[in-house]
N, C-alpha and C positions, 0 to 999 in steps of 0.2 A: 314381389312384395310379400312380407312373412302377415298382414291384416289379419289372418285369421287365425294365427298363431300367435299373434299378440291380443287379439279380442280374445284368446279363452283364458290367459293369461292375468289381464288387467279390463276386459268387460266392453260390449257394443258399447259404452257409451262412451266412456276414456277413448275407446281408437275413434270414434266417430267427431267429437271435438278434436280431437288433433289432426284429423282429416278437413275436415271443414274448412280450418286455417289455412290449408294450400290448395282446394280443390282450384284456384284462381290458376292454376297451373296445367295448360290441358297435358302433357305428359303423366302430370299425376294421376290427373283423373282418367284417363286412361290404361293404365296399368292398374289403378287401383277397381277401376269398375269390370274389369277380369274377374277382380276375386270377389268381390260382394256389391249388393246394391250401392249406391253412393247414398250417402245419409241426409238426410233435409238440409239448409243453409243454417237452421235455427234449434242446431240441436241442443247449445249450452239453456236457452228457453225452456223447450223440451223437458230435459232433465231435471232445471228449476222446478218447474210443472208436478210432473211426475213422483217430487222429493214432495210437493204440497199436497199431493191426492194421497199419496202412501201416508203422511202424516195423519190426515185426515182421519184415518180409519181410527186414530189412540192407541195405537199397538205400540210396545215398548221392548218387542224383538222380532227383527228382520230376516227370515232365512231365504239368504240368496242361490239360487240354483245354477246363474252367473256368476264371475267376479267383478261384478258392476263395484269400479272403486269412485267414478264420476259420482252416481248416485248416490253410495254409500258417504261420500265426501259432504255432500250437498245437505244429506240427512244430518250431518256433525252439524252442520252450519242451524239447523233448524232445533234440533237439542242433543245435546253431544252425550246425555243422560243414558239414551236407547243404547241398545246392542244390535249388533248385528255379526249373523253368520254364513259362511259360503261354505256352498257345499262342496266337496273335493272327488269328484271319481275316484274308486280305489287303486284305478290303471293310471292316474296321474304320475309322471316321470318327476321323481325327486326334484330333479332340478329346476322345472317348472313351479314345483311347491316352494321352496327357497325365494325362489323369482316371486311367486304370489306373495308370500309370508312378505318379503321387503317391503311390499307395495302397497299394505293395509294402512289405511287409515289408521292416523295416533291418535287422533281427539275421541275416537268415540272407541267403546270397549267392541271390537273386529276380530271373527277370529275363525277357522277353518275349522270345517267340519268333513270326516273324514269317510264315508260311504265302511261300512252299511252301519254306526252308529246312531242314535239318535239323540238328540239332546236333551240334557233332563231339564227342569222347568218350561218345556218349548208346549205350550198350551193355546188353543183356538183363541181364549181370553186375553192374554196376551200377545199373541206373535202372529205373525202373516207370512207367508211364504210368496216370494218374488222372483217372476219369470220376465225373461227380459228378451224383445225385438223390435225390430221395426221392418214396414212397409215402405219403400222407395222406389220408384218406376214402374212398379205393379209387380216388384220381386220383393221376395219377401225374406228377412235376414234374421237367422235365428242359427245356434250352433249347434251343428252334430254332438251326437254324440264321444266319439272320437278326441281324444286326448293329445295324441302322439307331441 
């Protein structure tokens, strides 16, 4: 299973909802629990959840240090106004960027940020920066650094 080559891709929480929908499968969950913790039953909740707390804050740009697209998706749904940015290692393989760029969110202004710039307007006032994991089985799922 490529999980953690598609989580750095499209984000723990995109692969962790579509994992969800078939953990009813013990083959899958078996091969999938190889490569990372298996993710809660409730992660579409979850994510809801999480798109309410990050709103919370009144920040009106998001720099994601994943490519969480579930969340970013979720945040459209709450005001499609916000922005939102992911950050891009500079070792990122082209074609992986292509693959991400496709993948972004249309409804809200989404858009890649490319190591080591920084973004102009990106101010404690307005923006938050978003780190993305979860704890499952008492392992704990967060992404190397690692690009390939």
């Amino acid at each position: 299973m490529e999980l953690l080559r598609t989580a750095r891709e499209t984000g723990l929480f995109e692969v962790s909802q579509n994992l969800t929908a078939v953990l009813d499968n013990d083959a899958v969950k078996a091969a999938a629990g190889v490569s990372m913790p298996l993710p809660p039953a409730d992660t579409v909740g979850n994510v809801e959840r999480i798109a309410d707390w990050l709103k919370s804050f009144g920040k009106s740009i998001y720099m994601f240090l994943t490519p969480e697209i579930a969340l970013i998706e979720r945040l459209t749904l709450l005001d499609p106004r916000q922005k939102a940015m992911i950050l891009v290692p500079c070792d990122m393989r082209e074609g992986v960027r292509a693959r991400l760029r496709s993948n972004l969110p249309k409804r809200m202004d989404t858009s890649l940020l490319e190591e080591p710039f920084f973004p102009e307007g990106f101010y404690p006032g307005n923006g938050i920066i978003v780190a993305c994991g979860y704890l499952a089985g008492g392992r704990t799922m967060v992404l190397q650094r690692r690009t390939g």
